[in-house]
C-alpha positions in Angstrom: -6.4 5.0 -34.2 -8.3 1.9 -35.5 -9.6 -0.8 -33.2 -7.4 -3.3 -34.6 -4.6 -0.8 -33.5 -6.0 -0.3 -30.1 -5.9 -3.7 -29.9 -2.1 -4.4 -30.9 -1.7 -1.9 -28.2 -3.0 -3.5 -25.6 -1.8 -6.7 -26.3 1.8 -5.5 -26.9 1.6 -4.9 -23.0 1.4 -8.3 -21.9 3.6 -11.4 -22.6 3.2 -13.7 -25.2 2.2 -16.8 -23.3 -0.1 -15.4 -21.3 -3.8 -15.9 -21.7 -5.9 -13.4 -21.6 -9.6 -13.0 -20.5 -11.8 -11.1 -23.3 -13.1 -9.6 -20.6 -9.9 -8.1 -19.5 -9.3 -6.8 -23.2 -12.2 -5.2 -23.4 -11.9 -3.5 -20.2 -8.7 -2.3 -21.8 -10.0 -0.9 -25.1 -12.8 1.1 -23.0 -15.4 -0.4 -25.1 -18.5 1.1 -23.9 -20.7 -0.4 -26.1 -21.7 -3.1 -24.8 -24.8 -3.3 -23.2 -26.3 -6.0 -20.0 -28.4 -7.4 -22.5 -25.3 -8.7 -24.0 -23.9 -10.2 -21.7 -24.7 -14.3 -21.3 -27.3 -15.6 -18.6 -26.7 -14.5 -15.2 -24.7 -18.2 -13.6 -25.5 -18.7 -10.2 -22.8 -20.9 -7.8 -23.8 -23.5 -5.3 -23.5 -21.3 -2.2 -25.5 -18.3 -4.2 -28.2 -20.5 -5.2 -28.1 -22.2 -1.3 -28.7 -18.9 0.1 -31.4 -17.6 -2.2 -33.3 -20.8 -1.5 -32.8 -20.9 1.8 -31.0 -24.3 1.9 -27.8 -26.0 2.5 -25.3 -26.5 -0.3 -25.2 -30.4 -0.1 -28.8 -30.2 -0.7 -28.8 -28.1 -4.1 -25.9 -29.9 -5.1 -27.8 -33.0 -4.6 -30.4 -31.2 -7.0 -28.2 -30.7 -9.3 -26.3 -34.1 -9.1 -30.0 -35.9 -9.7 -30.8 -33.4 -12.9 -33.1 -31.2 -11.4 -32.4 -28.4 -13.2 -33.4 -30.0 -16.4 -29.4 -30.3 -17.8 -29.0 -26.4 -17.2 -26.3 -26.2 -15.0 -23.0 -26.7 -16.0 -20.3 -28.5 -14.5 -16.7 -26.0 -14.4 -13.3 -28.2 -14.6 -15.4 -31.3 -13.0 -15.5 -29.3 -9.7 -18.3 -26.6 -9.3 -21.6 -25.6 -10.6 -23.2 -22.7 -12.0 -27.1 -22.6 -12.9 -28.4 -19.7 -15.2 -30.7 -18.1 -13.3 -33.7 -19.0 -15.8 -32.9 -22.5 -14.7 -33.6 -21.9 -11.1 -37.4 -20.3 -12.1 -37.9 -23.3 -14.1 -37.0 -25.6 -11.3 -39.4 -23.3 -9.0 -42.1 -23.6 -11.0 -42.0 -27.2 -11.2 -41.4 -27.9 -7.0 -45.0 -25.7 -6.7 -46.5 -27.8 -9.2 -46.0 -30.7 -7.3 -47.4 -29.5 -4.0 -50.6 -28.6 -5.4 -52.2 -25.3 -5.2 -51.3 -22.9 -3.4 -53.5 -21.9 -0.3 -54.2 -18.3 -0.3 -54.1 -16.5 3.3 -56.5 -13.6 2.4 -59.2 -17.0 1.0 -59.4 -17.8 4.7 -58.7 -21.8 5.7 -59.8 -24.1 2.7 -62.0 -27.0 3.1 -60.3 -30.4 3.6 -61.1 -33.9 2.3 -63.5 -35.9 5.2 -60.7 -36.8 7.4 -63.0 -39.7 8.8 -62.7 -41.4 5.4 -60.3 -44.1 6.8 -62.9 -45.4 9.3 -65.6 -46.3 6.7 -62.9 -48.6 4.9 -62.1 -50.1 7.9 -62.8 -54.2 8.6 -65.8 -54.4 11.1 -64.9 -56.8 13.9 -61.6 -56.3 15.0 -58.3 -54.5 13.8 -56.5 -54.5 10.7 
């Protein structure tokens, strides 16, 4: 039997008007070909990407509302979100970036800026 036949087959089983996930279809044809690799970028919803950040949802959707993730999440039937998860390494990369580096534990405390800087720009004679 050809694929185009297995097909027919399949399809024959359900009504006309009825749409039909590709997914579904393929399931149904026992197609074993296809490989993760294939598939599209893994999409991430707002509670996933909550929990894995360790964060409310009103907060990444407030992320993602302001552009955050640089225009890679999309917006399903004007209701949810879903962020590839390259998207959320990307948006990672760029929160450490703004903090500075990193301190290191095993490095021990690391030196900080003279903390009595203030007073030396400070108006003799009285207060500010």
């Amino acid at each position: 039997m050809t694929p185009l036949d297995q097909l027919r087959q399949v399809l024959a089983a359900v009504p006309r008007e009825t749409l039909v996930p590709a997914g579904w279809v393929i399931d149904q044809l026992g197609d074993t070909t296809s490989s993760p690799a294939d598939a599209g970028p893994e999409l991430l919803t707002v509670s996933s990407l909550a929990a894995l950040l360790h964060r409310a949802p009103s907060t990444v959707r407030g992320w993602l509302q302001r552009g955050d993730f640089e225009s890679a999440a999309v917006r399903v039937h004007g209701r949810s979100w879903l962020v590839p998860r390259e998207a959320v390494t990307g948006f990672l990369e760029r929160q450490r970036g703004r903090r500075g580096p990193e301190r290191s534990v095993a490095g021990g405390p690391q030196p900080v800026g003279d903390l009595g800087a203030w007073r030396k720009v400070r108006p003799k004679g009285g207060t500010a």
